[in-house]
N, C-alpha and C positions, 0 to 999 in steps of 0.2 A: 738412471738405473737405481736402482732398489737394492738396498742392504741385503743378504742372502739369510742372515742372520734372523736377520724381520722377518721375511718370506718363512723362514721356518718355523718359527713363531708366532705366526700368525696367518697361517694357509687358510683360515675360513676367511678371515678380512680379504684376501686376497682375490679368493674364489666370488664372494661375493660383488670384490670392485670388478671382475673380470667378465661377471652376470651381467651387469647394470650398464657395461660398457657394449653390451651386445658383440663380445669380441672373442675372437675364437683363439683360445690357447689353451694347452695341455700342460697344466700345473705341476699334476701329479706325475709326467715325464721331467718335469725339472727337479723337482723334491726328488725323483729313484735316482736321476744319475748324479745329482750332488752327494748323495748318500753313496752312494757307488765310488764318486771320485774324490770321497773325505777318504774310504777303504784305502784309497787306493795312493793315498798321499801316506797314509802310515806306512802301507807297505812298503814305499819307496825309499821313505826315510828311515824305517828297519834294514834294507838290508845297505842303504849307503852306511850306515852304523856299522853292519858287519863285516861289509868289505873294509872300510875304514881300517876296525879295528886286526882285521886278518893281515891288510898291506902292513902294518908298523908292526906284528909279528910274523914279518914273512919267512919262510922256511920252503928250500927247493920240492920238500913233501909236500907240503900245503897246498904246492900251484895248483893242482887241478883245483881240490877246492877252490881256490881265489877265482878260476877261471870258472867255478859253475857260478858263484856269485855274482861275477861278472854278465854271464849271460842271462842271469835270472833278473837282473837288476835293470838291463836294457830293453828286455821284455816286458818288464811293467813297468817301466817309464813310455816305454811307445803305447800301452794302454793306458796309460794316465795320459797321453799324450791326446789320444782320439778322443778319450771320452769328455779331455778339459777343454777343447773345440767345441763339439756339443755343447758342454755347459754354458761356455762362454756367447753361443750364439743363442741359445735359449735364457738367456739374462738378458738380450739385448732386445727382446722382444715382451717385457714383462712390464704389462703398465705401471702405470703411477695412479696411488688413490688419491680419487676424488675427495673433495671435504663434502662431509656428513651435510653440508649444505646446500650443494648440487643438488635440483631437483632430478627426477626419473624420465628419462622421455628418449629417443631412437634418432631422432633429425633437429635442425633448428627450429621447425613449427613444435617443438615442445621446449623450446627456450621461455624463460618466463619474466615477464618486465618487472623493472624495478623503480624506474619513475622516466618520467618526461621532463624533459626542460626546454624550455621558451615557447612559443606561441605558434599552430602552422596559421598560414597567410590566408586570406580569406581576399583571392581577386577577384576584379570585379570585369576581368575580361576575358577573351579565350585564350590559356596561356599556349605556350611553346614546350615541346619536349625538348628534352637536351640535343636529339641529333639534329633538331632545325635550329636551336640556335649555332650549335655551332656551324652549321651550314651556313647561314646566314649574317654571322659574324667572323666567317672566316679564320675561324682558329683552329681547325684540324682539316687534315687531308687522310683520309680513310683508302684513297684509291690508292695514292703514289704512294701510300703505307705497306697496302696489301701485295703491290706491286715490288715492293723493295723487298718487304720481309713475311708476305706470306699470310696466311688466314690471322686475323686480330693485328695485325701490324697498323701503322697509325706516325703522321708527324701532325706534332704539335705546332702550330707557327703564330704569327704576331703575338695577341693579348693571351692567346691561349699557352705560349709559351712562356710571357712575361707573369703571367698569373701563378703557373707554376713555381716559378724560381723563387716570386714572390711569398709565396706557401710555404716552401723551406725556410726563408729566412724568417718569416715569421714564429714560425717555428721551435728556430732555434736560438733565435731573440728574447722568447719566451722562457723557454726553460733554461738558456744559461743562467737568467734571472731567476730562477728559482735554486737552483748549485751545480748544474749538469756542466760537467764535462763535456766538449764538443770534440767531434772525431768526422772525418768522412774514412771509410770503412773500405775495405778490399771486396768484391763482386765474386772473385774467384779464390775457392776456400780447397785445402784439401781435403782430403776424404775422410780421414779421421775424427774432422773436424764434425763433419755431420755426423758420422757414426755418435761420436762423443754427445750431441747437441738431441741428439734421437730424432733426426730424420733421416737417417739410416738407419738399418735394412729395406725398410717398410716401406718408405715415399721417393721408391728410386725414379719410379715411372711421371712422377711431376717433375722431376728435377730434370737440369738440361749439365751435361756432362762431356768433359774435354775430351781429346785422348791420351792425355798426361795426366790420368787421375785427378784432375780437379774438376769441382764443380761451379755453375753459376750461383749464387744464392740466391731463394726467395726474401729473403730479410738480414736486415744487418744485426739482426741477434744470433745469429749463426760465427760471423767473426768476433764481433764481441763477447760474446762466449767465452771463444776460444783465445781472446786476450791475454788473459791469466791463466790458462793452461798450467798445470805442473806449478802453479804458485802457493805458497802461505802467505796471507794476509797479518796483520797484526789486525786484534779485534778493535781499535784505535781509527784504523783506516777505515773502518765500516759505516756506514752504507758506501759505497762505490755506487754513482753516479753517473753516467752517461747517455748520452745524447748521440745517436750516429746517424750518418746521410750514407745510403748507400744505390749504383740501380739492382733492380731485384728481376729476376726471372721464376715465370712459375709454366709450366706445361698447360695447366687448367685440366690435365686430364679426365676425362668423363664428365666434361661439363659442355663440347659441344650439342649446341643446340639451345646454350643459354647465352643470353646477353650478346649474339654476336651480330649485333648492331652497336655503334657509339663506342664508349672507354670505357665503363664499368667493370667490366674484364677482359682482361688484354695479357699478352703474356709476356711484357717486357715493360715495369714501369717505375717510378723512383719514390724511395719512402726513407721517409724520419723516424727511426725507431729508437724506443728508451730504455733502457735497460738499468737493473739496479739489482747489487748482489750487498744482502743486508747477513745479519746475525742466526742463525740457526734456530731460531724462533717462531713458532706459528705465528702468536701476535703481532711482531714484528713483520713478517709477509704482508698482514692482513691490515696493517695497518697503512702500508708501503702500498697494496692495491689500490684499496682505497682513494687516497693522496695521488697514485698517477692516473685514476679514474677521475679523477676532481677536474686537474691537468687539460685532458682530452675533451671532456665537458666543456669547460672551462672557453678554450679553444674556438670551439663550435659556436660556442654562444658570440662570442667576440667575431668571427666570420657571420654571425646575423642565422644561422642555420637551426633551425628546430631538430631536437636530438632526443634521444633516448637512449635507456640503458636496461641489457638484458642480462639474465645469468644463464650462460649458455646450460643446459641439460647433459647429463651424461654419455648420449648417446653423441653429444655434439660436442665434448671433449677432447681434444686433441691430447695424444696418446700421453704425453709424458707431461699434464697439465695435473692441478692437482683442482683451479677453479679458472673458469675465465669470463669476463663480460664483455659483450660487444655491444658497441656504443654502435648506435645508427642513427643516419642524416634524414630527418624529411626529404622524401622527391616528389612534390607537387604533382606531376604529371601522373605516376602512378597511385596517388594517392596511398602511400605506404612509407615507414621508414626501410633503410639497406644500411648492412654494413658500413662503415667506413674508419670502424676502429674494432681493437680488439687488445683485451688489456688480462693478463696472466700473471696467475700464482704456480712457481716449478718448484718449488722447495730445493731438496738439497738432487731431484733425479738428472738432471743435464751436471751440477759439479761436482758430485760424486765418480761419473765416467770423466770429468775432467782434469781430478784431482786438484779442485780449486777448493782450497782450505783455509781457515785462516786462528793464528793462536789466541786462543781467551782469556781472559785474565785472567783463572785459573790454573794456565799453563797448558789447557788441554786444545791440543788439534781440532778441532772441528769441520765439516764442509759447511761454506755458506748456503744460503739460499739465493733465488734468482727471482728475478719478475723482469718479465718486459711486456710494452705496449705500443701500440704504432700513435705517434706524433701527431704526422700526417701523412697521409699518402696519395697520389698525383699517377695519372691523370684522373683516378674516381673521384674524390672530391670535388672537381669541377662542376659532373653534373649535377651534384647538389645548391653548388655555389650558382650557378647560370639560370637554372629555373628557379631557384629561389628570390632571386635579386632582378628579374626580368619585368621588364616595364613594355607597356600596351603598344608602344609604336617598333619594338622587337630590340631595343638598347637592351644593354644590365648593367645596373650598376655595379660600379665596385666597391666591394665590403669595407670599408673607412680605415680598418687597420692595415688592409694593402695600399692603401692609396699613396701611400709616401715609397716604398717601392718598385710602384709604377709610371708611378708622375703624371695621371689621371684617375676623375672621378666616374666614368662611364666608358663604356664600352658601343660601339656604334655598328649599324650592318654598314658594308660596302657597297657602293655602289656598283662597282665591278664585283664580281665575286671570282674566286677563287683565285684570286694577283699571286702570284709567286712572288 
């Protein structure tokens, strides 16, 4: 959420992020009724003054007066009432500016690269796509997936299981060593919680929802988040650190008819997410991205995976982002990179509605800022990992930093297939 303050002070910046974002909201409906509901808090606070001042000289004459007061006073609080609803839900719908660095563009095909790292594979045989190796290595069952849990349902089983677990702790082996805090994280969040994080109002219909007002989360920046809730920080404590394992649910909404073959998208799957709330500083974010962009790279190269890194476009901004990069994996078969990271600058708009603040030497309150970025996340990574590491008699190896993990350096087809 956005300062109101800013917002008044700067409605063309506003107008302009609101263009570039191709996103439809009515500004100047927020500017009339907060002007309307500043009115309308004077007037409340006038005549509480008055009645105030009439009860402590009360007089049996006076009553009616006191009692028109009274009824005038209830009546513009029930309009300050209706109108602070409104306000409050057209705040909650007010993006967040992009930085001036963001290119212009509608979709991810106007995301723009920013470098490459490591080398793609130059085979010298006919490779395999991801859904024949796993077929043939016996590491997922798609039927008794779809069977138990429905379109994109999916179990994981032998090396394609142990690969996974493996992934995590690599993961998290990693970045404890770098200062992270480890956490495994809560799946089921209340609702506030997304409201506060800004994936509420907006992204009801990807979300999967109890009937006890909780939700599933898509990522475990959603609890961690809301960790510190209602907290001040000492500017001492700053950067906070974390590292969480959580499973994540996503709907995929509007995206049947993509990817539904294999795991690439699936709507039930488990990720390592980082999160870091630093100082109330551009710099400081920027330099924080950065550094967990490094991370993720970093990561990739060490799993043997040819990577790159985009800056997603504005149109491809996710709402309450201010910058984001997505790092994508070589997939040999399609001859193309795909996501398989995604690394965020939020500034102070998710801890501002959280009220996560923290005191600065100066004495002065402040709201921190936020970044997070996925780790890793399972089961997409695979298919980067599987056809990248696949050898001509249909094995794959496994990427050397798993290998102690697993307690092997390859991966074999079966001879039976499909062994339960």
């Amino acid at each position: 959420m956005l300062d109101i303050k800013f917002i008044r002070e700067n409605p063309d910046l506003l107008k302009q992020a609101i263009s570039k974002r191709h996103y439809n909201f009515d500004l100047e409906r927020l500017l009339k009724i907060d002007e309307v509901r500043r009115g309308l808090i004077k007037e409340v606070e006038s005549l509480r003054e008055e009645q105030n001042k009439a009860s402590e000289n009360f007089s049996k004459e006076k009553l009616e007066d006191l009692k028109q007061l009274k009824d005038s006073l209830q009546k513009k609080e029930a309009e300050f009432t209706k109108i602070d609803v409104e306000f409050r839900r057209l705040m909650l719908l007010v993006p967040n500016i992009p930085d001036p660095v963001v290119p212009e563009g509608k979709s991810d095909e106007d995301n723009v690269e920013i470098r490459r790292v490591g080398e793609t594979k130059n085979f010298n045989f006919k490779i395999r796509d991801h859904h024949t190796l796993l077929r043939e290595l016996d590491l997922v069952d798609l039927e008794r997936g779809t069977k138990i849990s429905g379109f994109r349902g999916y179990f994981l089983k032998n090396e394609g299981a142990l690969l996974s677990m493996a992934l995590w702790q690599f993961a998290f082996d990693y970045l404890i060593k770098k200062g992270f805090t480890p956490f495994i994280a809560p799946s089921l969040v209340k609702e506030n919680i997304f409201v506060e994080t800004g994936k509420l109002p907006l992204f009801r219909e990807d979300l999967y929802a109890t009937d006890d007002n909780l939700f599933l989360v898509p990522s475990a920046e959603i609890p961690m988040m809301g960790y510190h809730e209602n907290e001040i920080l000492q500017e001492e404590e700053l950067p906070k650190k974390y590292v969480a394992f959580s499973p994540c649910y996503r709907r995929e909404a509007g995206s049947y008819g993509k990817d539904e073959k294999g795991i690439y998208r699936v709507h039930e799957f488990m990720k390592v997410e980082l999160i870091i709330l630093c100082k109330a500083e551009h710099q400081e974010s920027v330099k924080w991205h950065e550094e967990v962009t490094r991370y993720s790279e970093e990561m990739l190269v060490a799993l043997g995976l040819p990577c790159r890194v985009v800056i997603n476009c504005v149109g491809d901004l996710p709402f309450g982002f201010v910058k984001m990069y997505d790092i994508e994996a070589w997939i040999p078969s399609e001859k193309r990179y795909r996501e398989s990271h995604s690394s965020s600058i939020v500034h102070d708009f998710q801890t501002r509605r959280l009220k996560i603040r923290y005191k600065s030497h100066d004495g002065k309150i402040r709201f921190a800022h936020s970044l997070n970025n996925t780790a890793i996340a399972t089961p997409r990574i695979l298919q980067s990992i599987l056809e990248n590491h696949q050898k001509e008699n249909g094995s794959v190896e496994i990427p050397e930093v798993l290998r102690k993990y697993i307690g092997k350096d390859v991966i074999t087809p079966r001879s039976s297939k499909n062994v339960s």
